[in-house]
Every structure is written in structure tokens, then in C-alpha cells.
OpenMM code with the backbone's topology and positions (N, CA, C; nanometers):
from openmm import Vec3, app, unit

residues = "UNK UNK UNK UNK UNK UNK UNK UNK UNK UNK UNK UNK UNK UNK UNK UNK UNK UNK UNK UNK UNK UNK UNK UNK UNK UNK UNK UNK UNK UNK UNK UNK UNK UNK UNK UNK UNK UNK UNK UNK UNK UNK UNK UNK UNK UNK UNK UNK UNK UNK UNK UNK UNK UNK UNK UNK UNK UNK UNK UNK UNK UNK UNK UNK UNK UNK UNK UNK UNK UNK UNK UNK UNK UNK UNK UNK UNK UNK UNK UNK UNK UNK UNK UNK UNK UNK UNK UNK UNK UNK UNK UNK UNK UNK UNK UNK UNK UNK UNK UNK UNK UNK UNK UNK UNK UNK UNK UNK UNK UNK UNK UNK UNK UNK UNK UNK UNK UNK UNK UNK UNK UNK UNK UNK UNK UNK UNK UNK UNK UNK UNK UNK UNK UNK UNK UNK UNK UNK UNK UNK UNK UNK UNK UNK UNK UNK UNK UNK UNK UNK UNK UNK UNK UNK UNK UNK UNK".split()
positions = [
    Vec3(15.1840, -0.0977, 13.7900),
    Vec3(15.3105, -0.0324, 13.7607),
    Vec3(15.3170, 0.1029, 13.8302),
    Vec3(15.4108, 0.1169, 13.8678),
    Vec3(15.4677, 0.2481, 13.9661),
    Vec3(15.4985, 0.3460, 13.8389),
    Vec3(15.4747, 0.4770, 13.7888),
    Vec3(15.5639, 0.5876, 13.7437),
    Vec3(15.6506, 0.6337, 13.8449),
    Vec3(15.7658, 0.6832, 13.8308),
    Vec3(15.8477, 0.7542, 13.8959),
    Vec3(15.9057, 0.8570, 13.8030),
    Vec3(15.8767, 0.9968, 13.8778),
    Vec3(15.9438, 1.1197, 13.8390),
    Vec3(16.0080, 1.1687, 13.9074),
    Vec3(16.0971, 1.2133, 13.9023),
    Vec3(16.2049, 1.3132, 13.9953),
    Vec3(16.1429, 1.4577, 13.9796),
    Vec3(16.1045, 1.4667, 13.8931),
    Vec3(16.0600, 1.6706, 13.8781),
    Vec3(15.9335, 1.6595, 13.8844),
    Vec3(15.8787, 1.8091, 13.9223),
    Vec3(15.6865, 1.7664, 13.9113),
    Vec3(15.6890, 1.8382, 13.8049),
    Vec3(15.5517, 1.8519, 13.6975),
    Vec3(15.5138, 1.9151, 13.5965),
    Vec3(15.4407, 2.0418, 13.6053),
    Vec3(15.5640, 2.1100, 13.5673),
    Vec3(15.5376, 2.2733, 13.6054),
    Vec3(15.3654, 2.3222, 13.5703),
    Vec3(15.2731, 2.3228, 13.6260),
    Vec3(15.1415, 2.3639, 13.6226),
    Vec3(15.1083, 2.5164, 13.5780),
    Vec3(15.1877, 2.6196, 13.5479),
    Vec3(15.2140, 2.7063, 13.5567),
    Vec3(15.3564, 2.7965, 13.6074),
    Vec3(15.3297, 2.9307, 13.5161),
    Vec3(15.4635, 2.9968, 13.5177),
    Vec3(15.4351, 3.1204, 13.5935),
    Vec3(15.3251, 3.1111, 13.6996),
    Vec3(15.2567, 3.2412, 13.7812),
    Vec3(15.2440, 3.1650, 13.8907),
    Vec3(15.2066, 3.2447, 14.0093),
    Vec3(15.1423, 3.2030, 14.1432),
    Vec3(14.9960, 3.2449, 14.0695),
    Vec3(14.9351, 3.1824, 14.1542),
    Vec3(14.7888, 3.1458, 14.1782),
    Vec3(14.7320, 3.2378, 14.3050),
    Vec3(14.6541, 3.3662, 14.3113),
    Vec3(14.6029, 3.4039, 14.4181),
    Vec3(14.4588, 3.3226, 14.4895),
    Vec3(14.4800, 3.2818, 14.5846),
    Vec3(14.3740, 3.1819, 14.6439),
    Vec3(14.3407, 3.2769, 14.8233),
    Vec3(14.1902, 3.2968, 14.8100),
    Vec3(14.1168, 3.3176, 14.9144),
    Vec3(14.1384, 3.1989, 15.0054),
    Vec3(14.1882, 3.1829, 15.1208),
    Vec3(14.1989, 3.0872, 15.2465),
    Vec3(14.1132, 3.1227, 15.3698),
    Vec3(14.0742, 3.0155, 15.4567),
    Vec3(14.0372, 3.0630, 15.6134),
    Vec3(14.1271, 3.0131, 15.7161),
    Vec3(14.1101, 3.0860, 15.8151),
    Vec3(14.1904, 3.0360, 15.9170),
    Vec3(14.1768, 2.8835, 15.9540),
    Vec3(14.2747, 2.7611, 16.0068),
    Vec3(14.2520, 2.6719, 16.0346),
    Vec3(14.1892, 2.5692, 15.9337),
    Vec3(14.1454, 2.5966, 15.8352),
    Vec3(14.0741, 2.5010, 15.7097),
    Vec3(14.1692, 2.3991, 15.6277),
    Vec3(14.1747, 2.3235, 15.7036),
    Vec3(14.3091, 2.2115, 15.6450),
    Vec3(14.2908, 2.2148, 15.4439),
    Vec3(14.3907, 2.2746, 15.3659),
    Vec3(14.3640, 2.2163, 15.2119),
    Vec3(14.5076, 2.1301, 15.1996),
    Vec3(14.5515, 2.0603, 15.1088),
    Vec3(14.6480, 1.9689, 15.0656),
    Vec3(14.6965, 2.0177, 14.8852),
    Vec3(14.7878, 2.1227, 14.8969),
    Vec3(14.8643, 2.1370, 14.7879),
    Vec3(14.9366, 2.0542, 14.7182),
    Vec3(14.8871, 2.0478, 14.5695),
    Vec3(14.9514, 1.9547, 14.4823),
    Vec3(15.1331, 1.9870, 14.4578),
    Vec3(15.2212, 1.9071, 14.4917),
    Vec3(15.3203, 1.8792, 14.4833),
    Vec3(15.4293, 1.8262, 14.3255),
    Vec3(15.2823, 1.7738, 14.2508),
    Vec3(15.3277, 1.6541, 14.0870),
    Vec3(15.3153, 1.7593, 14.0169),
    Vec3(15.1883, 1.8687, 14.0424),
    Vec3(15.1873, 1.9344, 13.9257),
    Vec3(15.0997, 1.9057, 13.8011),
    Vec3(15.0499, 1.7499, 13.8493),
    Vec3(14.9381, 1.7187, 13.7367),
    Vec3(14.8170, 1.7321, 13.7939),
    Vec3(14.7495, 1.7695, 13.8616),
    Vec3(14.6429, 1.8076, 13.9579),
    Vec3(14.5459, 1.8975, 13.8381),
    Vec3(14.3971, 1.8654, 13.7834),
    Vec3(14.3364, 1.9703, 13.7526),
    Vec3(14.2928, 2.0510, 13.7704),
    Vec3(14.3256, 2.0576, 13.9539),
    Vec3(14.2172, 2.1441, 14.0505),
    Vec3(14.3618, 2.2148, 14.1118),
    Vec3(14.4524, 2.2514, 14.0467),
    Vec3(14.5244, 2.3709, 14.0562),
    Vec3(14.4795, 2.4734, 14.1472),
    Vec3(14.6040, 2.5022, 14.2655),
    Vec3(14.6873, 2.4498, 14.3100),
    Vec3(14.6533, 2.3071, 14.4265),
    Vec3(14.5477, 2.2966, 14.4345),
    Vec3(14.5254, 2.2146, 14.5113),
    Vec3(14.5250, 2.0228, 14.4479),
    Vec3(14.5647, 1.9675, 14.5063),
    Vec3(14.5653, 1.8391, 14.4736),
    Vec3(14.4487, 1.7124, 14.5012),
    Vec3(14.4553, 1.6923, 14.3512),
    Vec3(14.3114, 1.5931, 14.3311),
    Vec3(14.3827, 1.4211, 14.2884),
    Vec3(14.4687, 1.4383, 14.3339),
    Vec3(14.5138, 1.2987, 14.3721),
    Vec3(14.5563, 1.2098, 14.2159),
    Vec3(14.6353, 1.3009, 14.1054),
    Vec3(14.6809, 1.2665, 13.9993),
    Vec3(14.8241, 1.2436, 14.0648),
    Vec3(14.8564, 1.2329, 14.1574),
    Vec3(15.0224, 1.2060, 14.1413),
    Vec3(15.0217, 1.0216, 14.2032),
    Vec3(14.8821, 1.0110, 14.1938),
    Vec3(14.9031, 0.8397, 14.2560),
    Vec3(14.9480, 0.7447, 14.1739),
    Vec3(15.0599, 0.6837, 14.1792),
    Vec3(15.1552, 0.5745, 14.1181),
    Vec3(15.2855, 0.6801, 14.1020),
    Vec3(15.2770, 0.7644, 14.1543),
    Vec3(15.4221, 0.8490, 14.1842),
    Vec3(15.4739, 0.8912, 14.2696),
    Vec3(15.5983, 0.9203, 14.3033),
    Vec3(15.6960, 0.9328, 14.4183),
    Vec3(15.6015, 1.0755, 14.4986),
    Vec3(15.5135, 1.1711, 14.4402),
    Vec3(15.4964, 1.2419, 14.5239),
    Vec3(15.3849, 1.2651, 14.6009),
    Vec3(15.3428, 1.3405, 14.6926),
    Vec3(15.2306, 1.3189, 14.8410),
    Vec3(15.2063, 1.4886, 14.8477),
    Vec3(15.0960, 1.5109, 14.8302),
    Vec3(15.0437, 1.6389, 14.8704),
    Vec3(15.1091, 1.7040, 14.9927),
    Vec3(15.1073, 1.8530, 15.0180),
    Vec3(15.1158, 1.9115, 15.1237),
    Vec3(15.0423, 1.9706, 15.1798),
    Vec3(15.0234, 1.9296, 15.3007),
    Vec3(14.9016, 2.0128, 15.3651),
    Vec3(14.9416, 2.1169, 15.4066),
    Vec3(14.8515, 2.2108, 15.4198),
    Vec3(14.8385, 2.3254, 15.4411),
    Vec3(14.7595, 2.4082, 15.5379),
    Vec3(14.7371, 2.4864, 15.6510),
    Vec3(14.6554, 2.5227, 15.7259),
    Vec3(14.6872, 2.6449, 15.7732),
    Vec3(14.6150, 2.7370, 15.7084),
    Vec3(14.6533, 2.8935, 15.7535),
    Vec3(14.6092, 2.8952, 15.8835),
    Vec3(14.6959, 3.0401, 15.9287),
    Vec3(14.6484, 3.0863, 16.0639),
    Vec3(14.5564, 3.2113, 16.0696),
    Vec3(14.5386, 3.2500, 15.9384),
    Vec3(14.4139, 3.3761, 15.9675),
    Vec3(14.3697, 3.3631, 15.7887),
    Vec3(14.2583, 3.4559, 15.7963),
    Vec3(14.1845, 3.4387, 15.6378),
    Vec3(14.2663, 3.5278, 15.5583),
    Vec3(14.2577, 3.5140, 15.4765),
    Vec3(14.3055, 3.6268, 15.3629),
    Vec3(14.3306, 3.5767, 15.1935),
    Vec3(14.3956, 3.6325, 15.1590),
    Vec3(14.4585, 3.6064, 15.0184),
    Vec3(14.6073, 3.5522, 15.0274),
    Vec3(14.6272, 3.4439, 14.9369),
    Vec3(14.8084, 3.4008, 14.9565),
    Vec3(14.8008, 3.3710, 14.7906),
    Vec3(14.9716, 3.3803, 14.7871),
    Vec3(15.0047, 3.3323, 14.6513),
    Vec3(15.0455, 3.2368, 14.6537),
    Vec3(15.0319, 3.0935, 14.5912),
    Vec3(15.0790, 2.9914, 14.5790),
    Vec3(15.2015, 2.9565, 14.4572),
    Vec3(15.2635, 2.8710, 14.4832),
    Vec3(15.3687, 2.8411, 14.3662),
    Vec3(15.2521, 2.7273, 14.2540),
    Vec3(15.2561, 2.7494, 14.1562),
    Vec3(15.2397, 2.6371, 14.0659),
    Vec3(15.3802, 2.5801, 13.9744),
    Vec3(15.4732, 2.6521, 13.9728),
    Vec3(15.5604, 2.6071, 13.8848),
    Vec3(15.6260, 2.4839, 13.9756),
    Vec3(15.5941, 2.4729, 14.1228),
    Vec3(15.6385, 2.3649, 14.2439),
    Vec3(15.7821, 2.3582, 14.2377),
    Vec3(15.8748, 2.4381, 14.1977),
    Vec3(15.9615, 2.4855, 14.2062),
    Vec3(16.0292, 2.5793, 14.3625),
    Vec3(15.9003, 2.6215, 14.4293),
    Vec3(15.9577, 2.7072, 14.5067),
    Vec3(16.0397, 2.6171, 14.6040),
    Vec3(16.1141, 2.6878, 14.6987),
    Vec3(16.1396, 2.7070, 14.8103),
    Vec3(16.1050, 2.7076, 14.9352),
    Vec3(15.9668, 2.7497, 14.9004),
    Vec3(15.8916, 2.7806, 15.0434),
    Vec3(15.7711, 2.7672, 15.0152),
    Vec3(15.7238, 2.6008, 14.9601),
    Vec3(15.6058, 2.5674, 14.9529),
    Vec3(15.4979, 2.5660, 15.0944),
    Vec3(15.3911, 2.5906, 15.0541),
    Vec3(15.3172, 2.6018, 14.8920),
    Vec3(15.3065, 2.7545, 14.8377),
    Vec3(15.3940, 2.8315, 14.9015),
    Vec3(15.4190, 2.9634, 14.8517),
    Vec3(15.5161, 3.0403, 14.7459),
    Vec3(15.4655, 3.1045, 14.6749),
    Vec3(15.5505, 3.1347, 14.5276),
    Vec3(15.6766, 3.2067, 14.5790),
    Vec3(15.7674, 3.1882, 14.5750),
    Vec3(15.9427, 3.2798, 14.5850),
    Vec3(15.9758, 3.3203, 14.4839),
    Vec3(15.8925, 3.2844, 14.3515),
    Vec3(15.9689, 3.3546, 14.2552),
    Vec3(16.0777, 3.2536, 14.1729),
    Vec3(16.0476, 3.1299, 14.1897),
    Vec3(16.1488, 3.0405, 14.1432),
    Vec3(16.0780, 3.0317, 13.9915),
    Vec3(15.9732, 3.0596, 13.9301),
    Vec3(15.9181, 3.0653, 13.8040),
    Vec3(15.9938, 3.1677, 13.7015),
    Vec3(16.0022, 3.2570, 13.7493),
    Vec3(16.1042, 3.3398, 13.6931),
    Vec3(16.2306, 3.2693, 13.5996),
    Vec3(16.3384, 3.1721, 13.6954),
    Vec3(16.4149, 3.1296, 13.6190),
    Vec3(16.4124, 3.0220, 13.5363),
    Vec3(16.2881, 2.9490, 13.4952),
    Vec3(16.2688, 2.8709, 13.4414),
    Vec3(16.2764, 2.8511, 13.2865),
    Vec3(16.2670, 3.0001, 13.2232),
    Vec3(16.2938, 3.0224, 13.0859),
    Vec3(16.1760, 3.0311, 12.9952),
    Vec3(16.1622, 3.0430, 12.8793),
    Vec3(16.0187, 3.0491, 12.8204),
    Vec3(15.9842, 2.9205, 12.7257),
    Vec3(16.0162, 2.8407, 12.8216),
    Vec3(15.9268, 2.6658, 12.7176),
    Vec3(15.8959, 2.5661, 12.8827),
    Vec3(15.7836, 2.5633, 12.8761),
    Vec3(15.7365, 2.4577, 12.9811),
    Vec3(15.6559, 2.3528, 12.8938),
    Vec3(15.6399, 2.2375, 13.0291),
    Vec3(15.5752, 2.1193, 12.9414),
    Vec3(15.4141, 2.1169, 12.9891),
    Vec3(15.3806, 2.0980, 12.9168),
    Vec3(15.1997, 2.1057, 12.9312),
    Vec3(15.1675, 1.9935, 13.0623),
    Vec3(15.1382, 1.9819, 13.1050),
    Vec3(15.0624, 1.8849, 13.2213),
    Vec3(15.0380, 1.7839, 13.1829),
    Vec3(15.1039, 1.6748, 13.2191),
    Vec3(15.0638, 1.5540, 13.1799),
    Vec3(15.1114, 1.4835, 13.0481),
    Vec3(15.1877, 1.5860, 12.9139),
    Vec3(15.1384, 1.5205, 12.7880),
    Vec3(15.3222, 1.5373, 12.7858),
    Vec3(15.3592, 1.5905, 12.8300),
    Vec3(15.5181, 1.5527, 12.7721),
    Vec3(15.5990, 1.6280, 12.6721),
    Vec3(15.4590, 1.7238, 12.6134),
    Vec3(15.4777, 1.8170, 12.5179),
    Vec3(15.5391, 1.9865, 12.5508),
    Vec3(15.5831, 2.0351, 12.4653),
    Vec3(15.6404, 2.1439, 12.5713),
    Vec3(15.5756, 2.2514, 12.4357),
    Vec3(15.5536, 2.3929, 12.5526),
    Vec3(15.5004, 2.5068, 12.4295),
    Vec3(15.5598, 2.6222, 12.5568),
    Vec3(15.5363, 2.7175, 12.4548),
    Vec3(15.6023, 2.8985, 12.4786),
    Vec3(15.5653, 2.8970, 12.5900),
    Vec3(15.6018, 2.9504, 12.7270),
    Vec3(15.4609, 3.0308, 12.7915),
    Vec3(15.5053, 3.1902, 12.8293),
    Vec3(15.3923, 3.2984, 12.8579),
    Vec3(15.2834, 3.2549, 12.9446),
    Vec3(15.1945, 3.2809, 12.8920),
    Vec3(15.0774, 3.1815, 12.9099),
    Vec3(14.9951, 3.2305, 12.9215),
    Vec3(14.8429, 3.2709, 12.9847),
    Vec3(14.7877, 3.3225, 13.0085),
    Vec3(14.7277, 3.4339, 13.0588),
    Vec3(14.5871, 3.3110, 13.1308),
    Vec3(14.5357, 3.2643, 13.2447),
    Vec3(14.4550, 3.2424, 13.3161),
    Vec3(14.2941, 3.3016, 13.2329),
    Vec3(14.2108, 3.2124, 13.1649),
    Vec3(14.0585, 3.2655, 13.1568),
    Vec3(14.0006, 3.3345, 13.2158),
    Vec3(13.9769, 3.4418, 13.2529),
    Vec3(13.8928, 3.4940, 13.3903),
    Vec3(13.7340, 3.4438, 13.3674),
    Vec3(13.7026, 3.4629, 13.2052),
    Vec3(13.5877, 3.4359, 13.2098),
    Vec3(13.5516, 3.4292, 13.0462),
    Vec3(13.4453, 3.3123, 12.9811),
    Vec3(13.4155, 3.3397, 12.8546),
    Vec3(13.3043, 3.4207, 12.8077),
    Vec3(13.3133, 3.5281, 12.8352),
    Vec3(13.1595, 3.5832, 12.7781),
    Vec3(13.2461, 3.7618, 12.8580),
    Vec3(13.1757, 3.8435, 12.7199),
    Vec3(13.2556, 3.9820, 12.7965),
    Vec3(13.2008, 4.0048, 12.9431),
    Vec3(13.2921, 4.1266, 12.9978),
    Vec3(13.2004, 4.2082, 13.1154),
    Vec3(13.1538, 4.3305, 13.0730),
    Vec3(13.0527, 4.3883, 13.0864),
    Vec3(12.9734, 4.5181, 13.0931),
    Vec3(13.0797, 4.6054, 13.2049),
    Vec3(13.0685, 4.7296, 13.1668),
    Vec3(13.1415, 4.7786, 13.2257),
    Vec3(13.0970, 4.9464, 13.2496),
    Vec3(13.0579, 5.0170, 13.3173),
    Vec3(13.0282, 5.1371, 13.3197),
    Vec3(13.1621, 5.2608, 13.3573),
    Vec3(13.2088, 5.3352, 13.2504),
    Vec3(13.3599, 5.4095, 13.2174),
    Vec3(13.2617, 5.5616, 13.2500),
    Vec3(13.4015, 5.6444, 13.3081),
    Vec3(13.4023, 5.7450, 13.3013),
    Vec3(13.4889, 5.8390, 13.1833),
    Vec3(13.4509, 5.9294, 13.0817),
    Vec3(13.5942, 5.9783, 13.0054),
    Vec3(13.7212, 6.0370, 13.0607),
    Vec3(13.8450, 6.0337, 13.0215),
    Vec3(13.9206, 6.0667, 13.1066),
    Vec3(13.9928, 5.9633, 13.1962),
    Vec3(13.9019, 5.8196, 13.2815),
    Vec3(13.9514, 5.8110, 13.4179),
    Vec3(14.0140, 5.6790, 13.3934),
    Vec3(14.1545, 5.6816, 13.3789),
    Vec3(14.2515, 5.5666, 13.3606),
    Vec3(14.1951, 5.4656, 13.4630),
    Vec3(14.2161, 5.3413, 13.3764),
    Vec3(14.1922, 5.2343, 13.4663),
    Vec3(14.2718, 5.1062, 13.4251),
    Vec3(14.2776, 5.0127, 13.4616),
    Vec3(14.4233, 4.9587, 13.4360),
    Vec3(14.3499, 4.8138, 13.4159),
    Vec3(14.3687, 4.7385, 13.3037),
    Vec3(14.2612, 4.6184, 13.2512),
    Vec3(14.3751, 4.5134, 13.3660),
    Vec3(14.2884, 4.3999, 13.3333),
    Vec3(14.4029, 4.2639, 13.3983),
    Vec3(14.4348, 4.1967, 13.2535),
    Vec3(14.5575, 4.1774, 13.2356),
    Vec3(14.6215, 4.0620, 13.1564),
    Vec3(14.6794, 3.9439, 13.1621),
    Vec3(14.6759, 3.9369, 13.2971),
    Vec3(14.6842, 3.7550, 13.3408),
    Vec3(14.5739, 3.6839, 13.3628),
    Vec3(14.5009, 3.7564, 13.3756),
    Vec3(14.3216, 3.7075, 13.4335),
    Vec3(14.3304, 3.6256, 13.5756),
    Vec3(14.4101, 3.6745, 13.6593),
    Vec3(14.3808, 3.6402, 13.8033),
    Vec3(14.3576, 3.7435, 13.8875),
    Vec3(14.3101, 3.8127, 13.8389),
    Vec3(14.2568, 3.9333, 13.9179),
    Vec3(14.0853, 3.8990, 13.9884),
    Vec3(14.1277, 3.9133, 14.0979),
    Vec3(13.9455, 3.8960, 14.1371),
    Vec3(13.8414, 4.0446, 14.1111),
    Vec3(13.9444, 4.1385, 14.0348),
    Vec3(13.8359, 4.2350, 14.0432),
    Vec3(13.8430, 4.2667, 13.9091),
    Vec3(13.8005, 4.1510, 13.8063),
    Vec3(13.8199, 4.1104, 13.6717),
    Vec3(13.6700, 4.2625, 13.6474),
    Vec3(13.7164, 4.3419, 13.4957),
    Vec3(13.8454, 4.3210, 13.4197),
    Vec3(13.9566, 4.3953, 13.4685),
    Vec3(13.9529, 4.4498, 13.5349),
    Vec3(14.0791, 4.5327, 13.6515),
    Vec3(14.1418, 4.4772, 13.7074),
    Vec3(14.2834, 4.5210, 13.6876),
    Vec3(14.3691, 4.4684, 13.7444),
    Vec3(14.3967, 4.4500, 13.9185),
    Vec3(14.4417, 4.3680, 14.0039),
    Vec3(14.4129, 4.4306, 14.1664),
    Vec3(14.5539, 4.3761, 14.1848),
    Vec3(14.6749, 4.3561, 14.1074),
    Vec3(14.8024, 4.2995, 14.0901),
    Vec3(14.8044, 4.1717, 14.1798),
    Vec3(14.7419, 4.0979, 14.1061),
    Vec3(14.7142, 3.9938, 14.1260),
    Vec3(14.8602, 3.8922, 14.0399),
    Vec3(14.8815, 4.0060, 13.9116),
    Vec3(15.0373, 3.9719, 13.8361),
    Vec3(15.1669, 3.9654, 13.8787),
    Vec3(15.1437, 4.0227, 14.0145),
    Vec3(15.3108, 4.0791, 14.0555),
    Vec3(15.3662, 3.9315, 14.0948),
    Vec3(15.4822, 3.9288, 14.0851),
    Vec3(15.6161, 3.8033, 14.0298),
    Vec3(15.5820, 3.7410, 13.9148),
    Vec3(15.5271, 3.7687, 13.7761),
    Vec3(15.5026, 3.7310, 13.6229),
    Vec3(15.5355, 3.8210, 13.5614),
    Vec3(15.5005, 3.7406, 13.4473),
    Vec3(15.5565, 3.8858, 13.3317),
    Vec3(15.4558, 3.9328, 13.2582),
    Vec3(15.3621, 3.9401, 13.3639),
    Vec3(15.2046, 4.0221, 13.3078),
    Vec3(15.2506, 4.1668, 13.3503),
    Vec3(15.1778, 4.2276, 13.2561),
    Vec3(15.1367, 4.3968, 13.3535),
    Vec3(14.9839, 4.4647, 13.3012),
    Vec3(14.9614, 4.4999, 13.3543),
    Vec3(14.8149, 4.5574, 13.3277),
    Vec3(14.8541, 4.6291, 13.2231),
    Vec3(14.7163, 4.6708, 13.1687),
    Vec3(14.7000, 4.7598, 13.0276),
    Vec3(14.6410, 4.8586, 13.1021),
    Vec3(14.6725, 5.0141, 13.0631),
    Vec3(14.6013, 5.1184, 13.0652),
    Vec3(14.4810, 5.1357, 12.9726),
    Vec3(14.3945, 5.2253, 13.0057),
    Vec3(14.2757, 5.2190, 12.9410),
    Vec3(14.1927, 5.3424, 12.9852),
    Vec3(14.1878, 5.4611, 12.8999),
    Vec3(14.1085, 5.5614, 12.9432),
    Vec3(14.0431, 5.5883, 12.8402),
    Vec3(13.9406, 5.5884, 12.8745),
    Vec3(13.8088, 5.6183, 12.7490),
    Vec3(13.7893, 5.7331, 12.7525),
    Vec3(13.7182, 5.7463, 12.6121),
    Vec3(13.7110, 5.9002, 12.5628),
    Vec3(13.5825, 5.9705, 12.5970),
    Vec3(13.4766, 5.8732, 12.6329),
    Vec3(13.3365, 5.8982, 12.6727),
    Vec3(13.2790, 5.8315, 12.7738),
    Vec3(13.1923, 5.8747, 12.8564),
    Vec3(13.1123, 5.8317, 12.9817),
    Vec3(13.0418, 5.7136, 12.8710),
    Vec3(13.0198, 5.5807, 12.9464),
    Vec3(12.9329, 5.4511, 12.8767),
    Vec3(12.9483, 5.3242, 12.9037),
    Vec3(12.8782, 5.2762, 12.8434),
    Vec3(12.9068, 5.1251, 12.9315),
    Vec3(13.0282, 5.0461, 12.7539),
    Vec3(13.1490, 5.0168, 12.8541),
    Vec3(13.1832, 4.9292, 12.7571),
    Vec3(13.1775, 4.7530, 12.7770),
    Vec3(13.1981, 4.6716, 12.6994),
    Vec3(13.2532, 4.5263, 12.6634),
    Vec3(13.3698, 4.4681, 12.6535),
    Vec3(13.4373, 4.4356, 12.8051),
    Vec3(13.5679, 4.3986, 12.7845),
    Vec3(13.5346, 4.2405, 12.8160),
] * unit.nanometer
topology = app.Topology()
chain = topology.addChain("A")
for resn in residues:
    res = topology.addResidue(resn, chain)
    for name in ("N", "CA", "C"):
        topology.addAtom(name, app.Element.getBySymbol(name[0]), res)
């Protein structure tokens, strides 16, 4: 039996910051049911949709769309934005609030603070310079937390 969907299943209500190399062929998931976000692990088979490949021209950092909504795949435009605050979970049909916030990691980080020296936490947890923010949030409706401690020490975020 064939499924057929017309919409893919919004995977998220953020872009995804992903390290790339030049020339390194990857294949972006298109369905949206992919567990290996944003990239596609071949859950859309018995459905109308086909990965997109992808092949940068130099290394760096890019933002990807997960809501597969954009415009200008596999890159985020910001089409997550108008989507409203109820998406459907991946796969189950079920729909809940979002957003929410990417694991960075289960177990705290150690952290060595100066008193005084503002520093700005991450609250989406796609920051690669976890627990700091490196606006890794910008087009969501995350924003970093401020955070200035009162004493030189190591804290537990």
C-alpha cells in the first residue's frame, strides 16, 4: 500500500544550524518524518515525497528549514513563523503547543563565571557554544537569558 500526503510533517518550528563542507553531497528530508533531522533517513518511502540533495559550495554553518515549509529549500525563510502555535508531532497525527526547546545535552555543564560579567544562557539549545547562546535562535521565538553572577566560581547549568 502506497500512503499519500500532500503536506510534510512539520519536524520542527526552528531552523536547525548544521556544520557543512564544501562539495559533500547530503539529501534533505522533504516528509518531515526523518529521525535524523534535517537530513533524510528514508521514512518518506511509500510516499509522494523524494529527498533533496544538497551540495554546498564552501564549509561553514547554514540554517535549514525543518518546518519544510520554506521557500527556498533546504533553507529556513522564515515560513515557521506563520504557522501558529499547535503542530503535529512526527509521525503520530497528534498535535501539541510548540516550541519547544532542542536537548543540548542531559547531564549539567561546569562552567567557570566571572562576578559582574553578563553572559547570555541558550534557550533553544542549538547553540554550539552550549550553555551560551551564539544566536543560533534568530528566526524563533527563543531569546537568550541573561545571567550575571554575583561571584567568581564554577557554576552548573
Amino acid at each position: 500500500d502506497t500512503v499519500k500526503s500532500a503536506k510534510p510533517v512539520i519536524a520542527a518550528k526552528v531552523p536547525i544550524a548544521v556544520d557543512v563542507k564544501a562539495g559533500e553531497d547530503r539529501f534533505w528530508c522533504t516528509c518531515g518524518m526523518s529521525k535524523n533531522q534535517p537530513w533524510c533517513d528514508g521514512s518518506h518511502k511509500g510516499t509522494e515525497f523524494k529527498p533533496l540533495k544538497y551540495t554546498p559550495n564552501e564549509d561553514g554553518t547554514v540554517y535549514l528549514c525543518q518546518c519544510k515549509l520554506t521557500k527556498k529549500p533546504p533553507f529556513c525563510d522564515g515560513s515557521h513563523k506563520s504557522i501558529g502555535d499547535v503542530e503535529e508531532v512526527a509521525g503520530t497525527g497528534d498535535t501539541v503547543k510548540s516550541a519547544k526547546p532542542v536537548i543540548a545535552a542531559k547531564v549539567p555543564i561546569a562552567v567557570d563565571v566571572k562576578a559582574g560579567e553578563d553572559r547570555f544562557w541558550c534557550t533553544c539549545g542549538m547553540s554550539k557554544n552550549q550553555p551560551w547562546c551564539d544566536g543560533s535562535h534568530k528566526g524563533t521565538e527563543f531569546k537568550p537569558l541573561k545571567y550575571t553572577p554575583n561571584e567568581d566560581g564554577t557554576v552548573y547549568l
